[in-house]
C-alpha positions in Angstrom: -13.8 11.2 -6.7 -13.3 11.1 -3.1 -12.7 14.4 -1.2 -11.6 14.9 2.4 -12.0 18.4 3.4 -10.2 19.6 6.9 -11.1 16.5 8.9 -11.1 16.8 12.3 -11.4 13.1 15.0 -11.0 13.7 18.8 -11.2 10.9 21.0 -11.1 11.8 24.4 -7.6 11.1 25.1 -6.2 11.7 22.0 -6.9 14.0 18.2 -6.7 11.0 15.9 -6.8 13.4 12.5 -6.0 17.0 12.4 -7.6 19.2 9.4 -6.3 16.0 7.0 -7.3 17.2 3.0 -7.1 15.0 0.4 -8.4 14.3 -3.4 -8.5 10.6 -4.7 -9.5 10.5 -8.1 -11.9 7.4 -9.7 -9.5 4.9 -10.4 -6.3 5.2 -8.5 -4.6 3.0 -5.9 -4.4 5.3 -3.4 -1.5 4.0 -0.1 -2.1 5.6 3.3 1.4 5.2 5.0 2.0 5.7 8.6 2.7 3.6 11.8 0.4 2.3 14.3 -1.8 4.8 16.1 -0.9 7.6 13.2 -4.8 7.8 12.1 -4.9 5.5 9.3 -7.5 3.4 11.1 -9.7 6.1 12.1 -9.8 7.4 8.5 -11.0 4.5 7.2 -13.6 4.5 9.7 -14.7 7.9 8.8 -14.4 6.9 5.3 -16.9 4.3 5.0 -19.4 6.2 7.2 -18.7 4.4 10.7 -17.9 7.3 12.1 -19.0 10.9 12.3 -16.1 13.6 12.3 -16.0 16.0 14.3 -15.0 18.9 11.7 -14.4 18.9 8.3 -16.5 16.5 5.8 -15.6 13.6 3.4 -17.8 13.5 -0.2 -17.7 10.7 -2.5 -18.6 12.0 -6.2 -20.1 15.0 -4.5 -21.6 13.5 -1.8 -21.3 13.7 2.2 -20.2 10.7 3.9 -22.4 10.4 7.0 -23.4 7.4 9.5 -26.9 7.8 8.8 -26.6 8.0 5.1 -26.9 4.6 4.6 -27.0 4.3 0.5 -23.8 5.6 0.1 -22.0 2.4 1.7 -23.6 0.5 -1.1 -20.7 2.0 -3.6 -17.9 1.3 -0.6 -16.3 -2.0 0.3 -14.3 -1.9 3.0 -11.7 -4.7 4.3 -11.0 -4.2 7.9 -7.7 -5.5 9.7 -9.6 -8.3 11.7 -11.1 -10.8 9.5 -15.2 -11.1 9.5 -15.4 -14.3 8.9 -17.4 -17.8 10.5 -14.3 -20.3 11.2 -17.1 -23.5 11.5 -18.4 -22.1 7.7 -16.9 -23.6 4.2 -15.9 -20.1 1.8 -18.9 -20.9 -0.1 -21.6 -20.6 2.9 -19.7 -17.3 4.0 -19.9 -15.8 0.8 -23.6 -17.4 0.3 -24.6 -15.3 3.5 -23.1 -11.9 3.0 -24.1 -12.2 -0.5 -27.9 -12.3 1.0 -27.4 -9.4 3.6 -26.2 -7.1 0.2 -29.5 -8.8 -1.1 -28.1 -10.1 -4.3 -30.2 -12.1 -5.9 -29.2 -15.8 -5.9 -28.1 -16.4 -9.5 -26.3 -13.2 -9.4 -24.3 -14.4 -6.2 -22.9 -17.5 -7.3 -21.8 -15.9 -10.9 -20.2 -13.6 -8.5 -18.7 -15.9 -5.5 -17.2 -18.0 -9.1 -15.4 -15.4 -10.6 -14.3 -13.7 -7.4 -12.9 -16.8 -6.1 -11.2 -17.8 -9.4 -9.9 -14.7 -9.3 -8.7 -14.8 -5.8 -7.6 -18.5 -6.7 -9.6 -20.3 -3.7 -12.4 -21.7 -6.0 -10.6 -25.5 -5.4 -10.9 -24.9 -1.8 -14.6 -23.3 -2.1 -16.1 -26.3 0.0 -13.3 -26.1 3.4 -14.2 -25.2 6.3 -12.5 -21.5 6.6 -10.5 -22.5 9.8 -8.5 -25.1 7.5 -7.3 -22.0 5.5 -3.7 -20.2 5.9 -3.9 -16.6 7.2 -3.3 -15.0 3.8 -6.2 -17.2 2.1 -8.3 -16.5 4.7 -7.2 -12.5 4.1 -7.9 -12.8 0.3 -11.3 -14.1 1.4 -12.1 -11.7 3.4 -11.5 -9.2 0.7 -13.8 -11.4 -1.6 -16.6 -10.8 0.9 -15.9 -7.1 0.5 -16.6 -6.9 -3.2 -19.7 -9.0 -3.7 -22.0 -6.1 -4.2 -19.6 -5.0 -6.9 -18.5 -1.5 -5.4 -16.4 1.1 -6.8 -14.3 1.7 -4.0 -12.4 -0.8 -1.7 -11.1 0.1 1.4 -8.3 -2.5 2.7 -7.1 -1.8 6.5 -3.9 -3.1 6.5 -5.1 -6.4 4.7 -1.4 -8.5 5.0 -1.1 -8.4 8.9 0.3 -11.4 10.1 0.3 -13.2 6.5 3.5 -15.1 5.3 5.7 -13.5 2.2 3.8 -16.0 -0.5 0.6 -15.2 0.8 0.9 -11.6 0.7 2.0 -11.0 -3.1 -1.4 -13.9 -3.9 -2.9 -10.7 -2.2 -1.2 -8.0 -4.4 -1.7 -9.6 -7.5 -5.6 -10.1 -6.5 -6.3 -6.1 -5.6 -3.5 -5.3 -8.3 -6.3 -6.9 -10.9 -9.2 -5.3 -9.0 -7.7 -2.0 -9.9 -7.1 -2.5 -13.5 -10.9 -3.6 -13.4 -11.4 0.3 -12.1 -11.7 0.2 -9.2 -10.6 2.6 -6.6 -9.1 1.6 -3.8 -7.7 3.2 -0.4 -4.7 1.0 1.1 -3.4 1.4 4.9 0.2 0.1 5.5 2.8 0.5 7.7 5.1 -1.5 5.4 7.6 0.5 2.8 7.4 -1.9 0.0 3.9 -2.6 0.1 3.2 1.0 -0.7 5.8 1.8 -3.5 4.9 -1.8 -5.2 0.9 -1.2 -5.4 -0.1 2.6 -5.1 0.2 4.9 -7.4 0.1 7.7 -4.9 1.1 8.0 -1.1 -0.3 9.9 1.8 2.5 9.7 4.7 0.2 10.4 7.6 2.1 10.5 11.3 0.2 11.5 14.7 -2.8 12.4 12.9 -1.5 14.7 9.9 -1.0 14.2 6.7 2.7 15.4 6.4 3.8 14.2 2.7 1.7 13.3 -0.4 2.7 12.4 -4.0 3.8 9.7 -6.4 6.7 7.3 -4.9 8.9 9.4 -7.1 7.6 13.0 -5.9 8.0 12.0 -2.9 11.5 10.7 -2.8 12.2 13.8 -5.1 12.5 16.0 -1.7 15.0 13.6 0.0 18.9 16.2 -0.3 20.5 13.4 -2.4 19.9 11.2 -5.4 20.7 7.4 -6.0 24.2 5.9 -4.6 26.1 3.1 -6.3 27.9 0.3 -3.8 31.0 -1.1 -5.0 32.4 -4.2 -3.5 35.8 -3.8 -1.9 38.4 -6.3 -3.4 41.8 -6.2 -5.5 39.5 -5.7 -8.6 37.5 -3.0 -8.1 40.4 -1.2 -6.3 42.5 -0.9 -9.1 39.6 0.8 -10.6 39.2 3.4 -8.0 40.2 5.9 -10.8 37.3 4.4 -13.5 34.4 5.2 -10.5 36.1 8.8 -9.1 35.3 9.8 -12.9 31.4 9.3 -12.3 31.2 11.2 -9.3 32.2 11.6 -5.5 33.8 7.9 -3.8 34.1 7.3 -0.7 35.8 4.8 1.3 33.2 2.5 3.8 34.5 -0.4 6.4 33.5 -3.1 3.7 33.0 -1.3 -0.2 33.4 1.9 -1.8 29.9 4.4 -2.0 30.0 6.6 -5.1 27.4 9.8 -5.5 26.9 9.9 -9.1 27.5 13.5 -10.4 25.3 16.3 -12.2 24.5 14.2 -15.9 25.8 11.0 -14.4 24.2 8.3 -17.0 23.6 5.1 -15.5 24.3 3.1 -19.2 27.4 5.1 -19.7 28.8 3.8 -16.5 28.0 0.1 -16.5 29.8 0.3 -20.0 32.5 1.1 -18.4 32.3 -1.4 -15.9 32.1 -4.0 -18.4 35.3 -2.7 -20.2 37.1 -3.1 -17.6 36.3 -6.6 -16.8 34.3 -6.1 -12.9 31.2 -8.2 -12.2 27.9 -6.7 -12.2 27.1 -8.7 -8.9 30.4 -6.3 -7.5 28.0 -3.5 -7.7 24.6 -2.6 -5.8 22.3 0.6 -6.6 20.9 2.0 -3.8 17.9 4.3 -4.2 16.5 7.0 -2.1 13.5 5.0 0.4 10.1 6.6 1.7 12.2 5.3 5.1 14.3 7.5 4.4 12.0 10.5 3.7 9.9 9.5 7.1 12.7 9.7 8.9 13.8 13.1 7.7 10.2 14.6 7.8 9.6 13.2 11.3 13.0 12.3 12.6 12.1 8.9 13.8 11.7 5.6 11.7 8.5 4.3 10.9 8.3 1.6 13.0 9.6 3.2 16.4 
């Protein structure tokens, strides 16, 4: 269990947290969700024990999280946004040497580095130089390096900066089996989808301040308005106009029709319907609530501005 009590970080131009409280059970995948320079960074930092706060306190399984307490780091593994690896080094000898400043004992290591990179599927490239590797192999390696001393929490800092589509959902998949192994992990993003694919809970933090936390569906929960269907405009569906008013409130856009199911509005009932009456599925888009959304309405500004 990790507990952050009223943590406090002044810099001395800016407070990067403000009296942020949060529980993270053993286990979970755990998304910290906030644009650059909301605290994210800084919380990590205090997290693993680089840091010091300046109020407040952070306990792992009743412990206090302190630079000088040393030992505790050995049950953290933390993944930091700029990759901490030798470009001149094959995968193997990078491993090989963090491996030895853990102080893993050499058979131990190699089982390890195997199955890690199997996992992470770069054992067929195990003997490259590391500057031959894409971005998002050399992120999924760095992650590797994180977890040779077998911790049971994993901190990732915004692990998919600057890593191609492909790359990034190799990286998914990899912390996505991670966590079904138990372990806990704390994930930083500024990206939407990465959050609502991978974590099971969200912080949304913004200038320091944790202003919304809860399940992807909690969270949406306090948006004013449920899910909206889009419906194509065409001669089809407008002779149906009278089949969608019947599920709820349509209105009239520039290019289709937006309908706001009403109160008991089943979503099977109403592609039944559809069908019957001879429209296209691909005539018809669901739109759910986003955490865009809710960022914008909590802070009224979009995540990235």
């Amino acid at each position: 269990m990790i507990k952050v009590d009223r943590l406090t970080k002044k810099f001395p131009e800016v407070t990067a947290l403000r009296e942020v409280s949060l529980e993270i059970p053993e286990g979970e995948f755990f998304g910290l969700l906030g644009p650059n320079g909301a605290g994210k960074t800084t919380l990590m930092s205090l997290l693993v024990g680089y840091l010091d706060a300046d109020d407040g306190q952070i306990s792992i399984d009743g412990e206090v999280v302190r630079r000088d307490k040393l030992d505790l780091r050995k049950h953290i593994g933390f993944v930091p946004q700029s990759l901490a690896l030798y470009d001149e080094m094959s995968a193997l000898q990078n491993l090989e040497m963090f491996g030895k400043l853990f102080g893993i004992p050499s058979r131990e290591l190699h089982k390890r580095i195997e199955e890690k990179l199997d996992s992470a599927g770069l054992f067929e490239r195990r003997k490259d130089k590391v500057k031959t590797f894409s971005g998002g192999m050399k992120r999924r390696l760095n992650i590797i390096a994180s977890m040779l001393h077998d911790p049971g929490i994993l901190l990732c800092d915004e692990p998919t900066v600057g890593v191609d589509p492909q790359s990034r959902n190799a990286i998914f998949e990899f912390l996505e089996r991670l966590n079904k192994q138990g372990k806990t992990i704390v994930y930083t993003t500024h990206y939407m989808e990465e959050a609502e694919r991978l974590c099971s809970r969200i912080g949304i933090i913004d200038h320091g301040t944790i202003i919304a936390l809860g399940s992807v569906d909690e969270l949406l929960s306090r948006l004013p308005y449920d899910e909206t269907i889009s419906i194509m405009k065409n001669p089809s569906t407008r002779e149906c106009l009278p089949v969608f008013q019947s599920f709820g409130t349509l209105t009239e856009e520039d290019d289709h029709y937006e309908l706001k199911p009403s109160d008991g509005f089943a979503l099977s009932n109403f592609f039944a319907k559809v069908e019957s009456s001879g429209l296209k599925y691909q005539w018809i888009e669901l739109h759910r609530p986003t955490l865009e959304a809710l960022f914008l309405q909590l802070t009224g500004r979009r995540l990235r501005d």
